[in-house]
C-alpha positions as CSV (number, residue, x, y, z in Angstrom):
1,X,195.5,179.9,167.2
2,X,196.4,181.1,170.6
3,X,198.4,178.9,173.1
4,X,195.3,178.2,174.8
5,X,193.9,176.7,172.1
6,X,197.3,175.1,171.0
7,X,197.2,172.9,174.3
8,X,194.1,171.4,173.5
9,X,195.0,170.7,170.4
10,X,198.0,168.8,172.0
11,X,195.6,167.0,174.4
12,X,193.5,166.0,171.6
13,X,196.7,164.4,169.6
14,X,198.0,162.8,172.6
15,X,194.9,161.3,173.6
16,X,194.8,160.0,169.9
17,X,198.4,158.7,170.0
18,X,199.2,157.8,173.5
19,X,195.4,157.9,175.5
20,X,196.8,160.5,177.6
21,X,196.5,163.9,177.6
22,X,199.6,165.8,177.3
23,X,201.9,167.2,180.6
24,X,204.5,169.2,178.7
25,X,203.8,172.8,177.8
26,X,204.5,174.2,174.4
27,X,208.1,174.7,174.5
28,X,208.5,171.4,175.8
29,X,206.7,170.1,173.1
30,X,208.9,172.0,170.6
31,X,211.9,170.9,172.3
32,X,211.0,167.0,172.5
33,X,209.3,166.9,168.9
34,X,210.0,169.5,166.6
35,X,213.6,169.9,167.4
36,X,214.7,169.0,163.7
37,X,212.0,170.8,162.0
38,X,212.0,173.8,159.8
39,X,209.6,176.4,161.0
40,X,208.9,179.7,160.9
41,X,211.2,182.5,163.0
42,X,210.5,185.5,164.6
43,X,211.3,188.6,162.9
44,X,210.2,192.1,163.1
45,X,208.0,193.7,160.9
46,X,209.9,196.9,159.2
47,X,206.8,198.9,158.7
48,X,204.9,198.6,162.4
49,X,208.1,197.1,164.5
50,X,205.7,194.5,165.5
51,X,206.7,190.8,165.7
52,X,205.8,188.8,162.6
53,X,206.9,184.9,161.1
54,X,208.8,184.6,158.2
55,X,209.8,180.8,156.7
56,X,212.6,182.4,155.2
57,X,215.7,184.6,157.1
58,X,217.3,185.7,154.7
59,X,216.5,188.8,153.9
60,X,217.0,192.5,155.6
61,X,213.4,193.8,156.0
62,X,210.1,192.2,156.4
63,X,206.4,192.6,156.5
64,X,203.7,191.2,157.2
65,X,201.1,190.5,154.5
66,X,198.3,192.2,156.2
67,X,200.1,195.4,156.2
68,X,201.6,194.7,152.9
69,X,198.2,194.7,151.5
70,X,196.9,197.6,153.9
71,X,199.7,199.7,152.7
72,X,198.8,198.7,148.7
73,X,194.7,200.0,149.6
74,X,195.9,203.1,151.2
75,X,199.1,204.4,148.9
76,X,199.7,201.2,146.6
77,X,203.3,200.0,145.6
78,X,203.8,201.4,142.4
79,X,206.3,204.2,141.7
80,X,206.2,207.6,139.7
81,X,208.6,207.3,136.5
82,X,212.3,208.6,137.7
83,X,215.6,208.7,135.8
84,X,217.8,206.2,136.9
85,X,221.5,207.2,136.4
86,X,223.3,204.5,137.8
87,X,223.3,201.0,139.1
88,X,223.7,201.8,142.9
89,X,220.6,204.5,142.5
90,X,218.5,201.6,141.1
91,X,219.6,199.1,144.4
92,X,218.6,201.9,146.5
93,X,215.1,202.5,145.0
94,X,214.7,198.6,144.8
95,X,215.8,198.9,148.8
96,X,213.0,201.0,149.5
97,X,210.2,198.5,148.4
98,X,211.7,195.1,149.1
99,X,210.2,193.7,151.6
100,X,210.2,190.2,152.4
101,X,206.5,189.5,152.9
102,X,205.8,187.2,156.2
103,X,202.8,185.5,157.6
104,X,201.5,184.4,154.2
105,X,198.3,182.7,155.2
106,X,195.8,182.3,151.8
107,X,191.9,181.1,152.6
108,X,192.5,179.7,156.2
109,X,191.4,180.8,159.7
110,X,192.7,181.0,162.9
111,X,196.6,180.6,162.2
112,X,199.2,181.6,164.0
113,X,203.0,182.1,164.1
114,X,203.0,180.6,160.4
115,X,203.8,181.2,157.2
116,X,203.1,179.5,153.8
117,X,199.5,178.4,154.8
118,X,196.9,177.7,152.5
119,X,192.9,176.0,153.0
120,X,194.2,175.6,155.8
121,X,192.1,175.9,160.3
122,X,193.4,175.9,163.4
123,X,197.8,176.1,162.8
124,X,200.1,177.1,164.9
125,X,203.7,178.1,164.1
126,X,203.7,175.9,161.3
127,X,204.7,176.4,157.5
128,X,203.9,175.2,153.7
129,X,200.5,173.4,154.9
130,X,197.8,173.3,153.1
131,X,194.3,171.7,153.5
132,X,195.0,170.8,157.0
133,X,193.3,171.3,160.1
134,X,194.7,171.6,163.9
135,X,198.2,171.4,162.8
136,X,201.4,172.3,165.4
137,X,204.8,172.5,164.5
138,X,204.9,171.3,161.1
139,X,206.3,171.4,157.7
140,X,205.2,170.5,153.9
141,X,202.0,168.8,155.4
142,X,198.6,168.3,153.4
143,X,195.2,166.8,153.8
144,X,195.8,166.2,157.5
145,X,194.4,166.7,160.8
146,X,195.9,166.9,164.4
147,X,199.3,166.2,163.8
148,X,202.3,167.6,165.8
149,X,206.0,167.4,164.3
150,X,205.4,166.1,160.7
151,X,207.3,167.1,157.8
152,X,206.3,166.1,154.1
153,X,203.3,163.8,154.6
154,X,200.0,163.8,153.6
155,X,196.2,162.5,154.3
156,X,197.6,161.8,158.0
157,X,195.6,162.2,161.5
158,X,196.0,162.2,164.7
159,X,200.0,161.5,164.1
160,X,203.3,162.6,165.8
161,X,206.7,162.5,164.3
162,X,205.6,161.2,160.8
163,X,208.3,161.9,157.7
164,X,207.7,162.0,154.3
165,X,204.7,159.7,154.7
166,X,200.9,159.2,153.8
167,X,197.8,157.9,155.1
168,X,199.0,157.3,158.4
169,X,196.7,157.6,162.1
170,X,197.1,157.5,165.8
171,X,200.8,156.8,165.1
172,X,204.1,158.1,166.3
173,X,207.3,158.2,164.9
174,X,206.7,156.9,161.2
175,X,209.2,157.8,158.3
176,X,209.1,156.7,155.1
177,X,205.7,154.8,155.2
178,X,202.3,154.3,153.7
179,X,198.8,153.2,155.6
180,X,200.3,152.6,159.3
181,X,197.8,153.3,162.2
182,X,198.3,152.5,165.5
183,X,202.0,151.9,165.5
184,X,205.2,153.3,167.0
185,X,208.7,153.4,165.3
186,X,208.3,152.5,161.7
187,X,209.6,152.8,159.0
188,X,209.7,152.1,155.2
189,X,206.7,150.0,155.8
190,X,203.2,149.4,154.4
191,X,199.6,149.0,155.3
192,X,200.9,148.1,159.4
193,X,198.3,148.2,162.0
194,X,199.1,148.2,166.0
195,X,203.0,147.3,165.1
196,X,205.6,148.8,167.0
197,X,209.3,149.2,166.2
198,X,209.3,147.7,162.6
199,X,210.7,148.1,159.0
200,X,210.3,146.9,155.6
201,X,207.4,144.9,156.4
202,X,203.8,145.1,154.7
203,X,200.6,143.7,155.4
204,X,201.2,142.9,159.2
205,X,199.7,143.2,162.5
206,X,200.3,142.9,165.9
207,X,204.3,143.2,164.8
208,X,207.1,143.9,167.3
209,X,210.9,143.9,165.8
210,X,209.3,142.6,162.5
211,X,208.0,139.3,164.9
212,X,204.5,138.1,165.0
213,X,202.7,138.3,168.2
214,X,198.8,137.7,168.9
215,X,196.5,140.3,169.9
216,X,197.2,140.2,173.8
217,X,200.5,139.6,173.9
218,X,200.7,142.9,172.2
219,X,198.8,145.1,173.8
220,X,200.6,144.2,177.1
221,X,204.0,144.9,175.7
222,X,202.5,148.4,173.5
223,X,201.4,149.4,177.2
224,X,205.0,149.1,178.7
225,X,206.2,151.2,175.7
226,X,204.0,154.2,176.3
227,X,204.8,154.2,179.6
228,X,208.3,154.2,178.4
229,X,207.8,156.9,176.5
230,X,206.1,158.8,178.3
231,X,208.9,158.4,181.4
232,X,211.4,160.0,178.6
233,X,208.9,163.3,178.4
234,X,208.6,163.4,182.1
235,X,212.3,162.6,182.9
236,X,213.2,165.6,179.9
């Protein structure tokens, strides 16, 4: 995914959480969302010198898969029989092939700037995602489509800031929580529709602060809050 593309992925999630298209660019968005996140780093690839993504920095060479796998069809990895005569001789033979591999991306299309991807369209520097679709700046997601910023959630769409939650849509900022669509700031909740700033609550709508309000009354206060948070983007 290029950064074209990204940004209209971003529109499309904005206009699913906030109907309104997004006016930050890409680092902006990092900055504001995924500030907390674990994702994958730049590092350079130790066969080509090219840039690659690696979800782990630990080591002191990398490369990529695709040229791990073009250099196993052109020469392969294995190693004619030598004797070893010490331990050093064996860490410097071992030095010679270990590579960190980066960009691991199995049965997917169109990802970028990731690693650990599998089943996966449509990602951008994201990592350990698998089955997703249009996913940007996110970690240990599955079964998901257009989120931004979630970590360890599943079956999720068209969600922003969700944490170790499930089944959630057109939501932002949910942690901890099952079935919430349409809501802002929740957490350790269930099956919430259009609440805003709740917890421990199940079975609700139309909830602000864990207090019942009817339909109107809440829309005209959910309005104020997206303009409220929008003003914290703009003012960033």
């Amino acid at each position: 995914m290029n950064d074209k593309q990204c940004k209209m992925v971003l529109d499309e999630i904005f206009m699913g959480v906030f109907n309104q298209k997004c006016q930050m660019n890409i680092e902006q968005v990092l900055s504001e969302f995924a500030f907390d996140i674990k994702l994958p780093n730049r590092v350079i690839d130790a066969v080509d010198g090219k840039e690659t993504w690696a979800s782990s920095i630990n080591s002191n060479q990398y490369i990529s898969q695709n040229n791990m796998q073009k250099y196993d069809e052109y020469k392969g990895w294995m190693r004619p029989k030598k004797e070893i005569k010490s331990l050093d001789e064996i860490l410097n033979l071992w030095n010679k092939i270990n590579y960190t591999t980066t960009e691991r991306i199995y049965d997917s299309v169109n990802c970028s700037k990731s690693d650990t991807i599998y089943n996966c369209e449509n990602v951008y520097r994201s990592q350990d995602c698998r089955k997703s679709k249009n996913v940007i700046f996110s970690d240990g997601c599955g079964d998901s489509e257009y989120i931004l910023a979630c970590q360890r959630s599943g079956n999720c769409s068209y969600c922003i800031r969700v944490d170790d939650s499930g089944s959630c849509s057109n939501s932002y900022s949910v942690i901890c929580s099952s079935k919430i669509s349409n809501s802002f700031f929740i957490q350790d909740a269930n099956s919430l529709h259009e609440c805003m700033f709740c917890s421990h609550i199940a079975n609700r709508r139309y909830c602000i602060a864990n207090m019942q309000f009817d339909r109107s009354e809440y829309l005209a206060i959910k309005g104020d809050v997206i303009k409220w948070i929008v003003s914290q983007f703009a003012r960033d």
